[in-house]
N, C-alpha and C positions, 0 to 999 in steps of 0.2 A: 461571379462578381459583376455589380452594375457597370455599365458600359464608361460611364463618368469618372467613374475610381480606378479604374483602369487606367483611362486617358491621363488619368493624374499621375501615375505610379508610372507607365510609359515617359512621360517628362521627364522624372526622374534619371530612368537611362539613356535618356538622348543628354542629359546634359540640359535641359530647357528649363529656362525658371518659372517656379506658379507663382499666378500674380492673385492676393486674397483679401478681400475685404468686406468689414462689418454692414449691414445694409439692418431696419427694425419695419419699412412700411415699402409700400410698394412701387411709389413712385418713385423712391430713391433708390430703391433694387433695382429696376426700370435699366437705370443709365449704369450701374453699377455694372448692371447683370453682360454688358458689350462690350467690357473689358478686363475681364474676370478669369479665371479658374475655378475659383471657391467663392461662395458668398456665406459667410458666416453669420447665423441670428444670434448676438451674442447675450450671455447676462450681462455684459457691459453696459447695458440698454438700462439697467440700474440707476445707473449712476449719472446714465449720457442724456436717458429723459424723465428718470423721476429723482434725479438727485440724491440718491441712497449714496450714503456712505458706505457702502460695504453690498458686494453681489450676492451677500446670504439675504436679503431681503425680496429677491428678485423669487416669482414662486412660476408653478408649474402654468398656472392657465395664462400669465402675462406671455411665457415664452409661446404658449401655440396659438395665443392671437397674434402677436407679432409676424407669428413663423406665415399663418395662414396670410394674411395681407404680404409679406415678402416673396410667397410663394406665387403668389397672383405677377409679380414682376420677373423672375426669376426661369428663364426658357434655356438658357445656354450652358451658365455653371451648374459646379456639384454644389448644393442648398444644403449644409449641413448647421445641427441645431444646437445647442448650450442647453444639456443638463443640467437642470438649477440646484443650489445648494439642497440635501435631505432628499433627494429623490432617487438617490440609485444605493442605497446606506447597503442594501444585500443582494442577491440575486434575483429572489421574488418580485420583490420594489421595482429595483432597476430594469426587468424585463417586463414588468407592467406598464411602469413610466415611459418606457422607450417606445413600448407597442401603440400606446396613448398618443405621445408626438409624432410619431410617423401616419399614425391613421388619420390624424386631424388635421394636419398639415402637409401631406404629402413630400415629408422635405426625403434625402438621400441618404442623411444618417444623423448621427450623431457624435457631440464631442462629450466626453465624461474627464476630470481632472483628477490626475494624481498616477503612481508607479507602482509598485509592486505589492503595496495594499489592497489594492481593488482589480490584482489580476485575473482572479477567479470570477468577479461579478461581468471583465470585460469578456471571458472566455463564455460565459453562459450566454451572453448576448451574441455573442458574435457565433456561437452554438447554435444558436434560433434566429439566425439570418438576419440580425441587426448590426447594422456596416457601423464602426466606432472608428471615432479619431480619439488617440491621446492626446493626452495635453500635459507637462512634466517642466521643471524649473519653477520662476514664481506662480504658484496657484492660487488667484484671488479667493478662492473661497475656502483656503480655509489659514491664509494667511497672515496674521498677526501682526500688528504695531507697523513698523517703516519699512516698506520696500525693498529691497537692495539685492543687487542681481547676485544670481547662484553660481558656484563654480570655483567660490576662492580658495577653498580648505583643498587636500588630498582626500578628504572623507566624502564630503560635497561633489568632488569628480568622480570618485567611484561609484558614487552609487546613484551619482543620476546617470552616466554609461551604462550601469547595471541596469535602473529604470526603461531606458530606451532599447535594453534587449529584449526583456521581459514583457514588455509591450507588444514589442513586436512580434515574438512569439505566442503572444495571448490572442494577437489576430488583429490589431488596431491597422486602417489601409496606411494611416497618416501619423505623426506625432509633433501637436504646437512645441516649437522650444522658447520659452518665455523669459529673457531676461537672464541668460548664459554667456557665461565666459565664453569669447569667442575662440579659444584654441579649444575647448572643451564642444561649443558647436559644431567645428568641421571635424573632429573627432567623432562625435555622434554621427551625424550625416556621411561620414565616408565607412563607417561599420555597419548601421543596417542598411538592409534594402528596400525597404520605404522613406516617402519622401517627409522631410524635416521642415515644417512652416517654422521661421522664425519671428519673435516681436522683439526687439530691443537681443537679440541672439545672433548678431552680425550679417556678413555677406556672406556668410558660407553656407547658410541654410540652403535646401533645395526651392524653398519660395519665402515669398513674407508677407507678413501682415499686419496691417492696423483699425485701428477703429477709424472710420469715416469721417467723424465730427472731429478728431483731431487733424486730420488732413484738410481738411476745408477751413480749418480755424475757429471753427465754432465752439468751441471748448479754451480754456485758457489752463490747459495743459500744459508744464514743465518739465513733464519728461523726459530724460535724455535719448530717447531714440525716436521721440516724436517729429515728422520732420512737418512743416505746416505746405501743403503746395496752394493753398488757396486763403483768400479772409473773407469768408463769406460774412463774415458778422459785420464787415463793412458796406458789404452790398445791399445785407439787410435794411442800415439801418439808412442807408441813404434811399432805397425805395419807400420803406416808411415815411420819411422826411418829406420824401416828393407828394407820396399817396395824401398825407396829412394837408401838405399844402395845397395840391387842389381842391381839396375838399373845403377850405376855410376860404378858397377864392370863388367859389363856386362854380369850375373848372370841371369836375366831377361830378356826378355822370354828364357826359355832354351830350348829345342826340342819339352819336353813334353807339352808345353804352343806356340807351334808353329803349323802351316797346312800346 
C-alpha cells in the first residue's frame, strides 16, 4: 500500500483528523497542497467552472487535464482523482479508465460513487493495484431532483452501514460520507477501520471535506454545511476596480511595469 494511504489510515488510529480539499489547476493546489491530507480533483469542477448543472456532464479527458495541471502543484498530499459519470459502468471500463488517469496524471488513486452495486467493479480494481476511495450517501452523479441528506428512514441506515462494510471489504483505503445523519456517521466511522471523510456528515467523521470555491466564497452556495472562511469575490472585484481605474487614469503601466 502506497506510503500516503497509509499515513492516511494511520490518522485514523491515532485519533488525528484529515484535513481535504478540492483543488482543479495548479496554482491553487500549490497553497492548497501545505495544508492538506488529500487533494481531491473533483467532478464538482462541473459545476464550479463550467457551470453544468449536473456532474454527469463532466467527461473523462476534462478530469485528466485538470488532474495533470493539479498534479504539477500537488508534492505533500494523497492527489486522489473523480471517476466521471459512465466510466467505470463494468469491470473492463472501469479498469481501463482508471489505468488511463493514473498513467496520465500521475495522481495516487481514485474516488468511484456508490455501495454495493459496484463492489465487484471496486474489488477488480483494487485486484490490479488501483488504490479506490468510496464515496456513499448523496451521490451527485447519479442523484435525482432535490438533495436532501441520507439517513432518515430505518432502511436508509441500514443499508448505507451495509454500504460502508461492503466497501470496506471490497478494498476501498477511504470512504466520502456525503450528507449523513450524523448519529448514522459516527456509527459508520466507529464500525470500520478505515478512515470516513465527511461533507455535510458532521464532526464525527475521521476528516472532512469541501469544495474550495465554496470556502473562499466564490460560489453563492446555500448549503447547509457550507461554511464560507473567506470572500474572495470581494477581493476580486475590488482589484478589478483598482486595475480598471488606473488604467483609465493612465497610471498603468508606469515605467516600473514598462521595457
Amino acid at each position: 500500500m502506497p506510503s500516503k494511504i497509509s499515513r492516511l489510515i494511520l490518522k485514523k488510529k491515532n485519533k488525528s483528523k484529515i484535513v481535504c480539499l478540492t483543488a482543479y489547476s495548479k496554482n491553487i493546489a500549490e497553497e492548497v497542497d501545505k495544508y492538506t491530507d488529500l487533494v481531491l480533483v473533483g467532478d464538482s469542477l462541473g459545476s464550479v467552472l463550467y457551470n453544468f448543472d449536473t456532474t454527469r456532464k463532466v467527461n473523462l479527458s476534462m478530469m485528466i487535464e485538470h488532474s495533470k495541471s493539479v498534479r504539477k502543484g500537488v508534492k505533500k498530499s494523497l492527489m486522489i482523482v473523480d471517476m466521471p459519470f459512465n466510466t467505470y459502468k463494468n469491470k473492463l471500463q472501469a479498469l481501463k479508465n482508471c489505468k488511463k488517469i493514473i498513467k496520465e496524471t500521475k495522481c495516487d488513486g481514485v474516488k468511484l460513487e456508490g455501495g454495493s452495486k459496484i463492489k465487484d467493479i471496486i474489488k477488480h480494481l483494487v485486484n490490479n493495484k488501483i488504490p479506490v476511495m468510496g464515496h456513499i450517501g448523496i451521490t451527485p452523479q447519479s442523484q435525482r431532483g432535490r438533495f436532501r441528506y441520507k439517513g432518515k428512514t430505518e432502511k436508509e441506515k441500514k443499508n448505507l452501514l451495509k454500504d460502508s462494510k461492503i466497501l470496506e471489504e471490497a478494498g476501498v483505503f477511504a470512504i466520502v460520507l456525503e450528507c449523513i445523519e450524523k448519529k448514522l456517521s459516527k456509527k459508520i466511522t466507529e464500525t470500520i477501520e478505515i478512515p470516513t471523510i465527511g461533507i455535510g456528515s458532521s464532526k464525527f467523521c475521521d476528516g472532512q471535506i469541501l469544495v474550495l470555491d465554496d470556502l473562499l466564497g466564490l460560489t453563492n452556495s446555500k448549503i447547509k454545511f457550507v461554511k464560507k472562511y473567506a470572500n474572495f469575490k470581494s477581493n476580486i472585484r475590488n482589484a478589478v476596480k483598482k486595475f480598471g481605474s488606473d488604467v483609465k487614469r493612465g497610471s498603468y503601466p508606469s515605467l516600473k511595469h514598462s521595457y
